[in-house]
C-alpha positions in Angstrom: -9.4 11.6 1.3 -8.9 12.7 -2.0 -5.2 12.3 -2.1 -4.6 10.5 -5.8 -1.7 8.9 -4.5 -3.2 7.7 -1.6 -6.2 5.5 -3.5 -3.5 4.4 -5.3 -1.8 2.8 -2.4 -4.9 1.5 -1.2 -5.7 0.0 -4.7 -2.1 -1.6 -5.1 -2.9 -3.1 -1.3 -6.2 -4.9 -2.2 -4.2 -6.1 -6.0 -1.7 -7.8 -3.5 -3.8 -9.2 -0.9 -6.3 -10.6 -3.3 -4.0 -11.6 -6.1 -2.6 -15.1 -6.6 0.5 -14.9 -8.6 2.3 -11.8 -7.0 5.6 -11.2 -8.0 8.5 -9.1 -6.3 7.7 -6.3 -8.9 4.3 -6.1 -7.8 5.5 -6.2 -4.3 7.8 -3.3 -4.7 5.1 -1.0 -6.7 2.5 -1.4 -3.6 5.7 -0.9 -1.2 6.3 2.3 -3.6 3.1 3.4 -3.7 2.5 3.8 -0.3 5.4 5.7 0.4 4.4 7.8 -2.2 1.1 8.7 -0.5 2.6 9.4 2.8 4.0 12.7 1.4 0.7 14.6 0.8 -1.2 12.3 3.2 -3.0 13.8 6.4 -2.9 12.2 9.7 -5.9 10.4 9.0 -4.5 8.8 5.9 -0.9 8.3 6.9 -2.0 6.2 10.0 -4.3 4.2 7.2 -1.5 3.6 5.1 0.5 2.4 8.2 -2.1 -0.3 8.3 -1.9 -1.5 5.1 1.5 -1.4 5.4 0.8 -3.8 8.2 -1.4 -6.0 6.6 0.8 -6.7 3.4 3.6 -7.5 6.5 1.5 -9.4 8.1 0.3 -11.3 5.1 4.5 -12.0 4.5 4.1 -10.1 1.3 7.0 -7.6 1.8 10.1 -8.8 3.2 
């Protein structure tokens, strides 16, 4: 797992599901970044960034 783009994902996840005053641009950079990761991710990681991408839906923070 030592796909740069993919920690970045990861980290721009845990900014928006910890942060309090999240805005639609810091929606769209941790909507960016993990489609950015997906290209060079391996199974493993893609099917972990599907689950973030889950929680930040879940947690209504992308529409």
């Amino acid at each position: 797992m030592a796909n740069n783009l993919f920690q970045q994902a990861r980290n721009a996840v845990n900014r928006m599901t910890n942060g309090q005053n999240i805005n639609e641009q810091d929606k769209e950079a941790a909507r960016n970044a993990i489609q950015s990761a997906y290209t060079n991710a391996t199974p493993q990681e893609q099917q972990e960034l599907q689950q973030l991408e889950q929680q930040l839906e879940q947690q209504n923070e992308l529409k």
